[in-house]
C-alpha positions in Angstrom: -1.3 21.9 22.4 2.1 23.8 22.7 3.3 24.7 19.2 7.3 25.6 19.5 9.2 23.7 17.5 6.4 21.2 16.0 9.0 20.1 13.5 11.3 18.3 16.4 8.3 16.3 18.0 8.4 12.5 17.5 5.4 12.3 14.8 7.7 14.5 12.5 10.7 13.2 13.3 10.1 9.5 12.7 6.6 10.3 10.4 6.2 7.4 8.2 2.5 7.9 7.8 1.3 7.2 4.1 4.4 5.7 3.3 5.1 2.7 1.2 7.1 -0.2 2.6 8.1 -3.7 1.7 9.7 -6.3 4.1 10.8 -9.1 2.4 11.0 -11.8 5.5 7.9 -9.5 6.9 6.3 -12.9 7.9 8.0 -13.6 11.5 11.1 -12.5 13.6 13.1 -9.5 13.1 11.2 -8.8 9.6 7.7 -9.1 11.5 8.9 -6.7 14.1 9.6 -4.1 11.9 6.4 -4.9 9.8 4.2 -3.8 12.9 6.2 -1.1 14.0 5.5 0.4 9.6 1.9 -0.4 10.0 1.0 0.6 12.9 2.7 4.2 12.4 0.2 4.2 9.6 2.7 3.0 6.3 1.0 0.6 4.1 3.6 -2.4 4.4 3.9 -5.4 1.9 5.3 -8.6 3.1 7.2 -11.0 0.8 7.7 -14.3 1.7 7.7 -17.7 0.2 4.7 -19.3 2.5 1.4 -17.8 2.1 -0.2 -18.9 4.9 2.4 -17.4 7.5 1.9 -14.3 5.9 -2.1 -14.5 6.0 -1.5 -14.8 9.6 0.3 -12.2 10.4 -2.3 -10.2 8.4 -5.1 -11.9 10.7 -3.2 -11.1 13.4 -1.7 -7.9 13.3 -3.4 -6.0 10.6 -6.3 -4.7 12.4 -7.0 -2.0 14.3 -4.1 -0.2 12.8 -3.4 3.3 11.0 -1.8 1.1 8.2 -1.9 -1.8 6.7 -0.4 -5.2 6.1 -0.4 -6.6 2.6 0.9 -10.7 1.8 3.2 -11.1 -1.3 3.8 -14.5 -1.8 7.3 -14.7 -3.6 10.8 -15.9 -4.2 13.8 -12.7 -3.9 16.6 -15.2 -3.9 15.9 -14.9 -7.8 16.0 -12.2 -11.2 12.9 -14.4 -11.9 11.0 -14.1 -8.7 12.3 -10.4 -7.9 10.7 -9.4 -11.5 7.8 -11.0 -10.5 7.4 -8.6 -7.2 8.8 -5.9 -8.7 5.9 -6.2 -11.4 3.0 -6.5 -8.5 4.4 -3.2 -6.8 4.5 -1.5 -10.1 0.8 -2.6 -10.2 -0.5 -1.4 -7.0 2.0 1.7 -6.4 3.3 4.9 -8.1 6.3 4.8 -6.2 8.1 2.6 -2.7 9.1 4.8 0.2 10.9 2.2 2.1 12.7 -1.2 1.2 13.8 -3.9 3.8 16.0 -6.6 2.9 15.4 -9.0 5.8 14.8 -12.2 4.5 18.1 -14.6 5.3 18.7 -18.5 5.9 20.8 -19.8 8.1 21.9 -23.7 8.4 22.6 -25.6 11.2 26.0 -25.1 13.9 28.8 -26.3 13.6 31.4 -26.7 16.6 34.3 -25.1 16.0 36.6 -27.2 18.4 39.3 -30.0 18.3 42.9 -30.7 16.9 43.7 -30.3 13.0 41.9 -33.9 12.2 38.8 -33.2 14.2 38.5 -29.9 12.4 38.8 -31.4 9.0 36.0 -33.8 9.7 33.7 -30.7 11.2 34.4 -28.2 9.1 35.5 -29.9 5.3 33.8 -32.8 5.6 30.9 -31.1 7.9 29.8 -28.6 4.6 29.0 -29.0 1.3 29.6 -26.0 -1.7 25.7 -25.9 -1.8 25.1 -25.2 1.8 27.5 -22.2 1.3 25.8 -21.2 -2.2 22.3 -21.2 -0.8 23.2 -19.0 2.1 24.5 -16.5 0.1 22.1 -16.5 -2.8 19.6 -15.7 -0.5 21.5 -13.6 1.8 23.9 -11.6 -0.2 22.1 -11.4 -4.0 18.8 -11.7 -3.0 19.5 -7.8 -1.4 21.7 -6.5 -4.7 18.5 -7.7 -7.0 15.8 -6.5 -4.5 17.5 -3.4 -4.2 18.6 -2.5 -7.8 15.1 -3.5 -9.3 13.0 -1.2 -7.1 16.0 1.6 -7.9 13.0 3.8 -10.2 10.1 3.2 -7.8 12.2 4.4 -4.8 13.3 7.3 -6.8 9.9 8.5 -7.2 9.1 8.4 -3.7 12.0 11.3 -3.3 10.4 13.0 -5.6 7.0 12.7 -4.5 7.8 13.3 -0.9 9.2 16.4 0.2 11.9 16.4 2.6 11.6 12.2 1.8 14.5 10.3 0.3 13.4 6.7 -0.8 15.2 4.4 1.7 16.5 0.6 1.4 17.5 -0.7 4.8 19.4 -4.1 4.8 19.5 -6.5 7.7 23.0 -7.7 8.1 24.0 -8.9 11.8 26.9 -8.4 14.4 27.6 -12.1 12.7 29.0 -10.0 10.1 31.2 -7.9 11.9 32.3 -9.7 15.0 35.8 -11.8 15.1 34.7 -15.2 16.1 32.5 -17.6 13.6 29.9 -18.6 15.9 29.5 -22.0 14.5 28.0 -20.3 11.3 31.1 -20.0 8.7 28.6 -19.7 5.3 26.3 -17.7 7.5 28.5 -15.0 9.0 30.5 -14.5 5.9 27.5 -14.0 3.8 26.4 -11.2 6.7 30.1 -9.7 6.4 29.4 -9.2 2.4 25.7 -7.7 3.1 27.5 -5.5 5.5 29.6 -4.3 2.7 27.2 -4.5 0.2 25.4 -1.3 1.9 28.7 0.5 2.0 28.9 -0.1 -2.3 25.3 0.4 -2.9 25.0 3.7 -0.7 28.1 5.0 -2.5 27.1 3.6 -6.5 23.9 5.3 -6.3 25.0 8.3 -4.5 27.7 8.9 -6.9 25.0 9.0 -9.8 23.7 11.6 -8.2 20.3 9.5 -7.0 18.9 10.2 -4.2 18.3 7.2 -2.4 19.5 6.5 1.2 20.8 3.3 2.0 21.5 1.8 5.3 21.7 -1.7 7.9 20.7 -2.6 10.9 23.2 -5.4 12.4 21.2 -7.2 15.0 22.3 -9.7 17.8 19.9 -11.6 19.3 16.8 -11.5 19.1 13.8 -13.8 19.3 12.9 -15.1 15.5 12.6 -18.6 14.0 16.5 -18.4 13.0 17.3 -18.5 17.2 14.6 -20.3 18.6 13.8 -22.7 15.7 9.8 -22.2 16.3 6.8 -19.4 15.5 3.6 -18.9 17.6 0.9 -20.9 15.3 -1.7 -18.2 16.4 0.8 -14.8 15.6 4.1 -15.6 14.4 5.9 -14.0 16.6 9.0 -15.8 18.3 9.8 -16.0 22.2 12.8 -15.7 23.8 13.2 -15.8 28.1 15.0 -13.2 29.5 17.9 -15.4 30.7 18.8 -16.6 27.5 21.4 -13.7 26.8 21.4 -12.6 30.6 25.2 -12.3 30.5 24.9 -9.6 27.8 25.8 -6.0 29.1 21.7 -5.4 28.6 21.4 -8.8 30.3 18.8 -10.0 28.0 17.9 -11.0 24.4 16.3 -7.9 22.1 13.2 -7.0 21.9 10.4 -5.8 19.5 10.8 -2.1 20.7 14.7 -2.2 20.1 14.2 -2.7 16.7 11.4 -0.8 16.2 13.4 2.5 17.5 16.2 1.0 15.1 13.9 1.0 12.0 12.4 4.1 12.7 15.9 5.9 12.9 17.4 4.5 9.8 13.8 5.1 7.8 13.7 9.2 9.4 16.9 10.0 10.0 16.9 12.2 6.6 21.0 12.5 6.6 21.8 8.7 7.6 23.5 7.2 4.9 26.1 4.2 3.9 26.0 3.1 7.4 25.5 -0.1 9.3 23.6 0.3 12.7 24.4 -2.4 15.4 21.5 -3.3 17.9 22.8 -6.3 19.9 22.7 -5.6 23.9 27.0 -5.1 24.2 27.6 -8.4 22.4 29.8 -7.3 19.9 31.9 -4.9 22.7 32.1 -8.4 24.2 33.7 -10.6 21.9 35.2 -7.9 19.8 34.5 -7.0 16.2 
């Protein structure tokens, strides 16, 4: 085996063996993706999610014959309450958490964005309701600030523990937070411009009390999960998408599990990545402009 410059070989760059990791929204799309991509690099990866039996499947499914593993936390991190609650079963199980993804994110239903100054009022006033707008963000925009600042000690151990390791957090945002148009989704892309943000303020808070914890997004376009396609494989969880669906992209097609699994393997080894938001969407946003 040629040894010159072991340190620089993929294994070492991107080594996430042994680590610790918890994806909250681990049970399907995006969150799933980079679920297998942990385990099967051999992380031991905890999934949070609200519906048990989604996340027992994605253990039956993709938790075998791995160098990892894939462990179901069933649990609520739109809350102080529920976060404590996962916070306390960590604490439990681990000494410290390597790696923290903030996935999980609703979105509700389109709305057309298209008509005079009445037709307007009537689809987006009288189209929404305060509620819609406060769930979204709840879940989207503090369920990341509580997830993240409770786990603050356990991924400060992991630094410690791990040479030439900083304790990560990587937040999903989306090109919906950074792109000019609404896309139908008002409560939705505004709550992804504020996680977007949200990373820039964390990554500089914690870095300015001298912590060293590395924070970081990944702002994704399309790709296949129950949020675009509205539907889940019963027998894995995983989310289709054909080809032509985003064809007119400059990729000229929708992501894919590997594009994400290069973009979570980046954020989580690049060692001097920090405060910044990484956009994975095929060209869209050099389409329609940020």
């Amino acid at each position: 085996m040629p040894s010159n410059n072991p340190d620089l070989q993929m294994g070492q760059v991107f080594d996430v063996k042994d680590k610790v990791a918890l994806v909250t929204g681990g049970g399907s799309g995006i969150g799933l993706m980079i679920t297998q991509t942990l385990a099967v690099n051999g992380a031991k990866v905890y999934i949070v999610g609200r519906t048990e039996e989604k996340l027992e499947k994605v253990v039956e499914a993709h938790g075998k014959d791995i160098a990892g593993q894939i462990i179901p936390i069933v649990g609520d991190v739109s809350t102080k309450d529920g976060v404590s609650k996962i916070r306390k079963e960590i604490e439990s199980r681990e000494k410290c958490l390597c790696i923290l993804v903030n996935n999980a994110g609703i979105a509700p239903g389109k709305t057309e964005v298209k008509g005079d100054p009445s037709e307007l009022v009537d689809k987006l006033f009288d189209g929404t309701t305060e509620q819609e707008w406060l769930d979204v963000y709840q879940t989207n925009v503090v369920g990341p600030f509580l997830m993240s600042t409770a786990f603050l000690p356990l991924l400060q151990k992991s630094t410690e523990t791990h040479k030439g390791f900083s304790g990560t957090i990587v937040n999903i945002s989306s090109i919906s937070g950074h792109i000019r148009i609404s896309q139908g989704h008002f409560a939705y892309n505004t709550s992804k411009g504020a996680i977007v943000h949200l990373n820039k303020m964390l990554a500089s808070e914690i870095a300015k009390n001298g912590i060293k914890i590395r924070v970081n997004s990944i702002a994704p376009g399309v790709f296949p999960s129950e949020m675009t396609t509205q539907d889940s494989r019963d027998d894995n969880q995983k989310s289709e998408m054909d080809k032509e669906h985003k064809g007119g992209l400059p990729a000229q097609r929708p992501g894919k599990d590997q594009d994400m699994a290069a973009a979570i393997l980046f954020c989580v080894g690049c060692q001097y990545l920090n405060g910044q938001t990484v956009t994975v969407d095929g060209g869209y946003a050099i389409q329609v402009g940020n």
